[in-house]
C-alpha positions, 0 to 999 in steps of 0.5 A, a space after each residue: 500500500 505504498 504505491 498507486 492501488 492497482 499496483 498494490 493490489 498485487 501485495 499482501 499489503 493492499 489486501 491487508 487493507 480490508 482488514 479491521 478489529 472489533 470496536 472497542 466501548 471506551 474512549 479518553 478524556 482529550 485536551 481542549 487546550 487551543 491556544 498556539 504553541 511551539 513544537 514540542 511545549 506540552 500543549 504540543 504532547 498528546 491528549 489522553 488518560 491521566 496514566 499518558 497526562 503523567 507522563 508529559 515531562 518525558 514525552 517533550 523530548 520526542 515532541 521537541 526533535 529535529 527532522 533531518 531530511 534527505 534523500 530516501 532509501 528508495 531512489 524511487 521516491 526521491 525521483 517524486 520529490 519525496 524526502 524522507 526523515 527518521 523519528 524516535 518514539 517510544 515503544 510504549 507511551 506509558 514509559 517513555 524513557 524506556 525503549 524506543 522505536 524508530 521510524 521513518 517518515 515522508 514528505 513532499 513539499 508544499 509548492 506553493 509560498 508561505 502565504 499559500 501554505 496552509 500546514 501539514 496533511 499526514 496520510 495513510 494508505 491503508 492496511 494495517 501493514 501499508 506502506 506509507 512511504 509512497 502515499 504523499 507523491 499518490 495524494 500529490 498526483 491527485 491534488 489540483 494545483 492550488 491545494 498543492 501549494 498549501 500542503 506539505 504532505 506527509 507519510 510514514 511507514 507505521 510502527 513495525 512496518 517497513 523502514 520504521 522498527 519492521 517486525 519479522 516473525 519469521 513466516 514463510 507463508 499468509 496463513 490467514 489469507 487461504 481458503 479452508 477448503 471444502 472438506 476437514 482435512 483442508 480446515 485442519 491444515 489452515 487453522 494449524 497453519 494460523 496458530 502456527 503463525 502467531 506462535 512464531 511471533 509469540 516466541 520471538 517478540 513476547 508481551 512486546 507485541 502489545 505495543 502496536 496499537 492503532 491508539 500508539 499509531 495514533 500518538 506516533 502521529 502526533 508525534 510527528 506533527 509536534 516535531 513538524 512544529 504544527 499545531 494542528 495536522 490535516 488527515 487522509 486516510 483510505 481503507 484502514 487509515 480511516 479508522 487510523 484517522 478517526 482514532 486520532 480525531 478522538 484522541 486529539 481532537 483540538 490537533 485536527 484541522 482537515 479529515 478526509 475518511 476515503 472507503 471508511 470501515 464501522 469502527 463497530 464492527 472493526 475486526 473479525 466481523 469486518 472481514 466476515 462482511 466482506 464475503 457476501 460483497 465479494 460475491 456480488 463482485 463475482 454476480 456483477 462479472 458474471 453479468 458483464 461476461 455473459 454477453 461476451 462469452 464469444 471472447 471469454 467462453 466462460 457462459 452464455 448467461 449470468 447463472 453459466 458463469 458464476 458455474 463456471 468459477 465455482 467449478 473452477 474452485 471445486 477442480 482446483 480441490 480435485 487437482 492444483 493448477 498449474 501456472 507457471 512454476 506455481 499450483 494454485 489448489 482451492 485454498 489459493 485460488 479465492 486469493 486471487 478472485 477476491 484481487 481481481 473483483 477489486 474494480 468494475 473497470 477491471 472486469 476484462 481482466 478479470 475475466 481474462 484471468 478466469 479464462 487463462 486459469 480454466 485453460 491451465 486447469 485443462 491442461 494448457 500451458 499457460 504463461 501467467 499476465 503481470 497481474 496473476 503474476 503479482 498476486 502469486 508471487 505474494 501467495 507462494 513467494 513471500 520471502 522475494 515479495 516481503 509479504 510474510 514480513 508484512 503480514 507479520 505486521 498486519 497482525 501486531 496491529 489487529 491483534 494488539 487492537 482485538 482479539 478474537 475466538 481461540 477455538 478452532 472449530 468457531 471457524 469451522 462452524 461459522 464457515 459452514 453456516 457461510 458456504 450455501 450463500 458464499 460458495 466462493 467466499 465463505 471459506 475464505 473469510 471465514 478462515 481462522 484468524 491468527 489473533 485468536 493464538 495471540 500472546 500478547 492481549 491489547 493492553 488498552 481498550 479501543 478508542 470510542 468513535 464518536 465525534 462532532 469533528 467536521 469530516 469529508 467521507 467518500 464511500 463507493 457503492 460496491 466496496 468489496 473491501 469496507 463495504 458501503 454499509 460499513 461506510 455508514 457505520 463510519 457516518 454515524 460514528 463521525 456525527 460532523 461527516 458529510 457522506 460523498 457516494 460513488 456508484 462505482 465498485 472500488 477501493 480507496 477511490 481519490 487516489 485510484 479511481 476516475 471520479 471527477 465529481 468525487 476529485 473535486 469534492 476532496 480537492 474543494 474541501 481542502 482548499 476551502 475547509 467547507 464541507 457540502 451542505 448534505 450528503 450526495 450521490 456522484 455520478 458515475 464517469 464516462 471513461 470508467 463506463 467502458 468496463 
C-alpha cells in the first residue's frame, strides 16, 4: 500500500487493507487546550488518560526533535520529490524513557509560498501493514494545483512496518489469507497453519507485541506533527487509515484541522466481523462479472448467461480441490485460488481482466500451458513467494496491529462452524473469510481498550457503492460514528477511490474541501464517469 492501488493490489499489503478489529466501548478524556504553541511545549504532547497526562515531562523530548531530511532509501521516491526523515518514539507511551522505536517518515513539499501554505496533511494508505512511504507523491498526483501549494504532505511507514522498527516473525507463508477448503482435512491444515503463525511471533517478540496499537499509531502521529512544529495536522486516510484517522480525531481532537475518511470501515464492527462482511460483497463482485461476461462469452467462453458463469468459477474452485493448477512454476489448489478472485473483483473497470484471468486459469486447469499476465503474476508471487515479495514480513505486521487492537475466538472449530453456516450463500467466499484468524493464538492481549468513535469533528467521507473491501454499509457505520461527516457516494465498485479511481465529481469534492475547509451542505450521490463506463 505504498504505491498507486492497482499496483498494490498485487501485495499482501493492499489486501491487508480490508482488514479491521472489533470496536472497542471506551474512549479518553482529550485536551481542549487551543491556544498556539511551539513544537514540542506540552500543549504540543498528546491528549489522553491521566496514566499518558503523567507522563508529559518525558514525552517533550520526542515532541521537541529535529527532522533531518534527505534523500530516501528508495531512489524511487526521491525521483517524486519525496524526502524522507527518521523519528524516535517510544515503544510504549506509558514509559517513555524506556525503549524506543524508530521510524521513518515522508514528505513532499508544499509548492506553493508561505502565504499559500496552509500546514501539514499526514496520510495513510491503508492496511494495517501499508506502506506509507509512497502515499504523499499518490495524494500529490491527485491534488489540483492550488491545494498543492498549501500542503506539505506527509507519510510514514507505521510502527513495525517497513523502514520504521519492521517486525519479522519469521513466516514463510499468509496463513490467514487461504481458503479452508471444502472438506476437514483442508480446515485442519489452515487453522494449524494460523496458530502456527502467531506462535512464531509469540516466541520471538513476547508481551512486546502489545505495543502496536492503532491508539500508539495514533500518538506516533502526533508525534510527528509536534516535531513538524504544527499545531494542528490535516488527515487522509483510505481503507484502514480511516479508522487510523478517526482514532486520532478522538484522541486529539483540538490537533485536527482537515479529515478526509476515503472507503471508511464501522469502527463497530472493526475486526473479525469486518472481514466476515466482506464475503457476501465479494460475491456480488463475482454476480456483477458474471453479468458483464455473459454477453461476451464469444471472447471469454466462460457462459452464455449470468447463472453459466458464476458455474463456471465455482467449478473452477471445486477442480482446483480435485487437482492444483498449474501456472507457471506455481499450483494454485482451492485454498489459493479465492486469493486471487477476491484481487481481481477489486474494480468494475477491471472486469476484462478479470475475466481474462478466469479464462487463462480454466485453460491451465485443462491442461494448457499457460504463461501467467503481470497481474496473476503479482498476486502469486505474494501467495507462494513471500520471502522475494516481503509479504510474510508484512503480514507479520498486519497482525501486531489487529491483534494488539482485538482479539478474537481461540477455538478452532468457531471457524469451522461459522464457515459452514457461510458456504450455501458464499460458495466462493465463505471459506475464505471465514478462515481462522491468527489473533485468536495471540500472546500478547491489547493492553488498552479501543478508542470510542464518536465525534462532532467536521469530516469529508467518500464511500463507493460496491466496496468489496469496507463495504458501503460499513461506510455508514463510519457516518454515524463521525456525527460532523458529510457522506460523498460513488456508484462505482472500488477501493480507496481519490487516489485510484476516475471520479471527477468525487476529485473535486476532496480537492474543494481542502482548499476551502467547507464541507457540502448534505450528503450526495456522484455520478458515475464516462471513461470508467467502458468496463
Amino acid at each position: 500500500m505504498n504505491t498507486a492501488p492497482h499496483a498494490t493490489r498485487t501485495t499482501l499489503s493492499a489486501f491487508a487493507a480490508t482488514l479491521a478489529l472489533a470496536a472497542g466501548v471506551t474512549g479518553c478524556a482529550t485536551s481542549t487546550d487551543d491556544s498556539p504553541t511551539k513544537a514540542g511545549s506540552q500543549a504540543n504532547a498528546p491528549a489522553g488518560n491521566a496514566a499518558y497526562t503523567a507522563t508529559l515531562k518525558g514525552l517533550d523530548r520526542y515532541y521537541q526533535q529535529r527532522l533531518d531530511w534527505g534523500p530516501c532509501k528508495d531512489p524511487e521516491l526521491t525521483k517524486t520529490g519525496t524526502q524522507c526523515a527518521k523519528v524516535t518514539v517510544p515503544l510504549d507511551y506509558a514509559a517513555p524513557k524506556g525503549p524506543t522505536l524508530s521510524l521513518t517518515v515522508s514528505r513532499m513539499k508544499a509548492t506553493g509560498s508561505e502565504r499559500e501554505r496552509r500546514g501539514i496533511i499526514q496520510t495513510n494508505p491503508g492496511g494495517p501493514g501499508g506502506h506509507g512511504l509512497g502515499m504523499p507523491a499518490q495524494l500529490r498526483a491527485k491534488m489540483t494545483p492550488r491545494v498543492a501549494a498549501a500542503y506539505d504532505v506527509i507519510g510514514m511507514d507505521t510502527r513495525g512496518l517497513g523502514e520504521s522498527s519492521p517486525l519479522d516473525c519469521g513466516l514463510d507463508s499468509i496463513s490467514w489469507f487461504r481458503g479452508a477448503g471444502f472438506d476437514r482435512a483442508s480446515f485442519d491444515r489452515v487453522a494449524k497453519k494460523s496458530a502456527d503463525d502467531a506462535r512464531k511471533c509469540n516466541k520471538k517478540y513476547g508481551d512486546r507485541l502489545a505495543h502496536y496499537s492503532t491508539r500508539n499509531i495514533a500518538r506516533d502521529v502526533d508525534v510527528i506533527r509536534g516535531a513538524l512544529g504544527e499545531r494542528k495536522t490535516s488527515w487522509f486516510g483510505q481503507s484502514y487509515g480511516t479508522y487510523l484517522g478517526a482514532v486520532y480525531a478522538n484522541m486529539f481532537p483540538d490537533r485536527v484541522d482537515r479529515l478526509v475518511l476515503d472507503s471508511a470501515m464501522n469502527p463497530r464492527d472493526y475486526g473479525l466481523k469486518m472481514f466476515q462482511a466482506m464475503g457476501p460483497a465479494n460475491e456480488k463482485a463475482l454476480d456483477d462479472l458474471a453479468r458483464w461476461a455473459a454477453p461476451r462469452d464469444g471472447e471469454y467462453h466462460l457462459g452464455k448467461t449470468p447463472a453459466a458463469v458464476r458455474a463456471t468459477v465455482e467449478g473452477l474452485v471445486r477442480r482446483a480441490a480435485q487437482r492444483p493448477i498449474q501456472v507457471g512454476g506455481d499450483r494454485l489448489d482451492h485454498e489459493s485460488l479465492p486469493f486471487v478472485l477476491y484481487f481481481l473483483g477489486t474494480d468494475d473497470i477491471d472486469n476484462a481482466e478479470y475475466a481474462k484471468t478466469v479464462r487463462m486459469l480454466l485453460d491451465a486447469a485443462a491442461g494448457r500451458t499457460v504463461e501467467p499476465s503481470e497481474r496473476l503474476a503479482g498476486l502469486l508471487g505474494a501467495m507462494f513467494r513471500t520471502d522475494e515479495t516481503g509479504t510474510a514480513r508484512d503480514y507479520a505486521s498486519t497482525l501486531a496491529v489487529l491483534c494488539a487492537d482485538t482479539t478474537a475466538p481461540g477455538n478452532a472449530e468457531w471457524y469451522r462452524k461459522a464457515i459452514e453456516k457461510a458456504r450455501p450463500k458464499q460458495p466462493v467466499f465463505g471459506p475464505f473469510h471465514n478462515a481462522p484468524m491468527p489473533c485468536g493464538w495471540w500472546k500478547a492481549k491489547p493492553g488498552e481498550a479501543p478508542t470510542k468513535i464518536s465525534s462532532d469533528l467536521p469530516a469529508l467521507q467518500i464511500q463507493a457503492t460496491g466496496d468489496t473491501r469496507t463495504t458501503y454499509e460499513q461506510g455508514l457505520g463510519m457516518h454515524k460514528a463521525m456525527r460532523g461527516s458529510k457522506l460523498v457516494t460513488v456508484p462505482v465498485r472500488t477501493h480507496a477511490v481519490f487516489v485510484g479511481y476516475p471520479n471527477a465529481c468525487a476529485d473535486k469534492a476532496v480537492n474543494d474541501y481542502l482548499l476551502t475547509g467547507e464541507l457540502p451542505s448534505e450528503d450526495y450521490t456522484c455520478p458515475r464517469d464516462q471513461q470508467a463506463d467502458g468496463r
